[in-house]
C-alpha positions in Angstrom: 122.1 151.9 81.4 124.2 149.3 82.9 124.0 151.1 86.1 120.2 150.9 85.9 120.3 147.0 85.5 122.6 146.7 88.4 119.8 148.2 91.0 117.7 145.6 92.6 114.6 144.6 91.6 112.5 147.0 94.0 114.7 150.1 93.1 113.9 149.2 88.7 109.9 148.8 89.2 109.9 151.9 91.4 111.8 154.2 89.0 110.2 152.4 85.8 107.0 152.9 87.2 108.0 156.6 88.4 108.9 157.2 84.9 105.9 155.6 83.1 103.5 157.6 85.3 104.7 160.7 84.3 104.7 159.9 81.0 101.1 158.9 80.9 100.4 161.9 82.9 102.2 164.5 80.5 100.6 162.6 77.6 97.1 163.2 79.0 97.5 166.7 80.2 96.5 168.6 76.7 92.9 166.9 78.2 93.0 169.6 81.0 92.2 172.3 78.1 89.8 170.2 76.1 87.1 169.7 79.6 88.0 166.0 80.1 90.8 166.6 83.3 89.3 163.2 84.1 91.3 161.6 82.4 94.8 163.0 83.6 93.6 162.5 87.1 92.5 158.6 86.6 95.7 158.3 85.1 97.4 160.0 87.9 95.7 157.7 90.4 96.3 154.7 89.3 100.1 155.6 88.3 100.3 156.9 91.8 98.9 153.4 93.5 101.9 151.5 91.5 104.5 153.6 92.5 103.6 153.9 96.2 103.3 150.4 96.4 106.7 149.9 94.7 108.3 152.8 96.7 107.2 150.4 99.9 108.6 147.1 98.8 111.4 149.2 98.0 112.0 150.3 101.6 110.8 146.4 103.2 113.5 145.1 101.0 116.0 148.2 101.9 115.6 147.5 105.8 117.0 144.4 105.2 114.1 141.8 105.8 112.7 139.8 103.5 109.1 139.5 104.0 107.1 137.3 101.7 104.0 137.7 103.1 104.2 141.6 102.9 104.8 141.6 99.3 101.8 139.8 98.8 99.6 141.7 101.4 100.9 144.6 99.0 99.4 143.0 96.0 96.2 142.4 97.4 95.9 145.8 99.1 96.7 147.5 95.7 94.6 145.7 93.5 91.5 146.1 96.2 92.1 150.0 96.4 92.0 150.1 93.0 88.9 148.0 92.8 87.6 150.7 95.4 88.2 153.8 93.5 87.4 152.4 90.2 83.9 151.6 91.7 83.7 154.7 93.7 84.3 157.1 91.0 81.8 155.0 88.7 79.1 155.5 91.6 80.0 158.9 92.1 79.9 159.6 88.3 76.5 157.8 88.0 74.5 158.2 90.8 75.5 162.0 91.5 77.1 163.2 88.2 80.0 163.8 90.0 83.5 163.3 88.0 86.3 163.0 90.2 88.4 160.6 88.1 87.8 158.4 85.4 87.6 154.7 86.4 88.5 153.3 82.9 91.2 155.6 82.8 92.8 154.8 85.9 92.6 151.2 85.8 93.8 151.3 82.1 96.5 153.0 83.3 96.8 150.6 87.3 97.1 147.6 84.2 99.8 149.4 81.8 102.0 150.4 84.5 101.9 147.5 86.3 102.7 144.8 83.5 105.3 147.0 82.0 107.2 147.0 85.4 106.6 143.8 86.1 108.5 143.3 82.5 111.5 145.4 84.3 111.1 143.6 87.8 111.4 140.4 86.4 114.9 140.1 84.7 116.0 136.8 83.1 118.2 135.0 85.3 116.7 136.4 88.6 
């Protein structure tokens, strides 16, 4: 454990947010045999969105540069593609009763996985 609070910041959001997606997504997955595989999958989305945005501050900060303004362009390009989905999977859902993905789901999970990590990115002291 004290191996795990010696990482950098990058390196604990990215494995807590590894972990806590598949978590969610092993919790979900008895949903494949009830008809409701929506579920999973939204969870699996947004899960996925956090950790690849994680995994690529991990690698800006690993190269050695520290960009400010690419940590934020990652913020806003996360949240807006899961703004995106969220609303394309409600269209979809609606318009042509086709379920991809559920959009609560996924940004229930986008929210969960995100503050929690943000509870591990942000240590006191740093």
């Amino acid at each position: 454990m004290k191996k795990f609070w010696n990482l950098n910041s990058e390196a604990r959001a990215l494995i807590v947010s590894t972990l806590l997606t598949v978590i969610g997504i092993g919790g979900t997955a008895f949903l494949f045999w009830l008809g409701f595989y929506e579920i999973p999958v939204g969870v699996l989305i947004g899960g996925a969105i956090v950790t690849l945005s994680w995994l690529a501050l991990f690698f800006v900060k690993r190269s050695g540069k520290n960009l400010v303004k690419l940590d934020i362009a990652f913020i806003y390009i996360r949240l807006g593609l899961i703004v995106t989905l969220a609303v394309l999977f409600m269209v979809l859902s609606m318009a042509a009763h086709i379920v991809i993905a559920s959009p609560i789901a996924m940004v229930a999970a986008y929210g969960i996985i995100s503050i929690t990590t943000m509870m591990f990115f942000i240590r006191k002291g740093e």
